[in-house]
C-alpha positions as CSV (number, residue, x, y, z in Angstrom):
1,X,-16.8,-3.2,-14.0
2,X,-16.0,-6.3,-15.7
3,X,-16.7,-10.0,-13.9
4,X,-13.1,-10.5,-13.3
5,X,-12.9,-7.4,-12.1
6,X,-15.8,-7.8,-9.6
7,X,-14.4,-11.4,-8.7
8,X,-10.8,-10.2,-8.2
9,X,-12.3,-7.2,-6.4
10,X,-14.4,-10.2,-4.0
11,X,-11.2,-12.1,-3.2
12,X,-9.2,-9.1,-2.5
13,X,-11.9,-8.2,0.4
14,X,-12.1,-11.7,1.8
15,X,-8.3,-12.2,1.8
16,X,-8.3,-8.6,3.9
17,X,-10.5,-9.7,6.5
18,X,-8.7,-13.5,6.6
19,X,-6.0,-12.9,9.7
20,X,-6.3,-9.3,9.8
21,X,-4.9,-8.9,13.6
22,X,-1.4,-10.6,12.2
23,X,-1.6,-8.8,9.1
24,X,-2.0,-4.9,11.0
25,X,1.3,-6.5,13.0
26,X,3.1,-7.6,10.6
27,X,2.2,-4.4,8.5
28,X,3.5,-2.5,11.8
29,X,6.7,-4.1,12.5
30,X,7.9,-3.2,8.4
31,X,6.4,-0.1,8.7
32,X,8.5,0.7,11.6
33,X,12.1,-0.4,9.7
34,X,11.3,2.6,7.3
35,X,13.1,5.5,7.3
36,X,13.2,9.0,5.5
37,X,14.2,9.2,2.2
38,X,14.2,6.0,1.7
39,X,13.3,4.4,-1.6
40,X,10.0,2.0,-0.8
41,X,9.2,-1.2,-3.3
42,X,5.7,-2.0,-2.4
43,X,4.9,-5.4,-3.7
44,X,1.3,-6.6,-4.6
45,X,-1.2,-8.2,-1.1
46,X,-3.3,-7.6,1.6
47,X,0.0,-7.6,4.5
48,X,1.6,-5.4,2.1
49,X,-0.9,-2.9,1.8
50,X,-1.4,-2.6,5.7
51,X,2.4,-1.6,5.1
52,X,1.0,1.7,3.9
53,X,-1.5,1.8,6.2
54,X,0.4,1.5,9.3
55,X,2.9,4.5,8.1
56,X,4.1,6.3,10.6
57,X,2.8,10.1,10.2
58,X,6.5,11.4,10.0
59,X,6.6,8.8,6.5
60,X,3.6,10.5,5.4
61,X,4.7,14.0,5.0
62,X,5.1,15.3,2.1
63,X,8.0,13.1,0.0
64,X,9.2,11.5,3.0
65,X,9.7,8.4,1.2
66,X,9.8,7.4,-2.4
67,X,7.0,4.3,-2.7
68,X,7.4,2.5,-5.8
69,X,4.5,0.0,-6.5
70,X,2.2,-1.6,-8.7
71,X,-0.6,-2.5,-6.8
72,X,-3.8,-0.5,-6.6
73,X,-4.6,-0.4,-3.1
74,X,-1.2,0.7,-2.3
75,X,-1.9,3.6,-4.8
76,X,-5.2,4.3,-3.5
77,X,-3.6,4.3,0.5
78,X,-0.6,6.5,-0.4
79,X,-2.0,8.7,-3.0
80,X,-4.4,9.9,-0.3
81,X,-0.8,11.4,1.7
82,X,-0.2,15.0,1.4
83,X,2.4,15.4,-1.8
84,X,3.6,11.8,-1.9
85,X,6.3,11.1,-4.1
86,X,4.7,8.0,-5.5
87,X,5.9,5.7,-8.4
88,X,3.3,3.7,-10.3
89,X,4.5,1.0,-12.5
90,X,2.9,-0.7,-15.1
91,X,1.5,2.1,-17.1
92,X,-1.4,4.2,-17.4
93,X,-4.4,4.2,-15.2
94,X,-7.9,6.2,-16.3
């Protein structure tokens, strides 16, 4: 893993743990407004990825909702769902 990687990686943990009781709120609240077969934008951030988190199980099944998102923890939270129907932008990952 490169140094950036490492430091980004290091920020991305410490801006988790900053506010985390508002975040898991916040993160419920949006989480509630979804809906089956909705469409799902997922934007980069720690509140955003308690978003994906705080999914209700009926959201979870399989393709329940279309999530659409370039951010890696996002990935990482909602490729772990049983047959998501996940859209990952910004190309290829290895």
């Amino acid at each position: 893993m490169s140094r950036s990687a490492r430091l980004a990686r290091g920020i991305y943990a410490t801006k988790l743990r900053l506010r985390r009781e508002e975040k898991v709120r916040i993160a419920a609240a949006a989480a509630g407004l979804l809906r089956p077969s909705q469409i799902v934008l997922f934007d980069s951030g720690t509140t955003v990825a308690q978003v994906a988190t705080q999914m209700p199980p009926a959201l979870r099944a399989a393709s329940a909702i279309t999530a659409v998102t370039y951010s890696l923890p996002v990935i990482e939270e909602i490729g772990g769902w049983e047959a998501p129907h996940l859209v990952c932008l910004g190309g290829l990952y290895l």
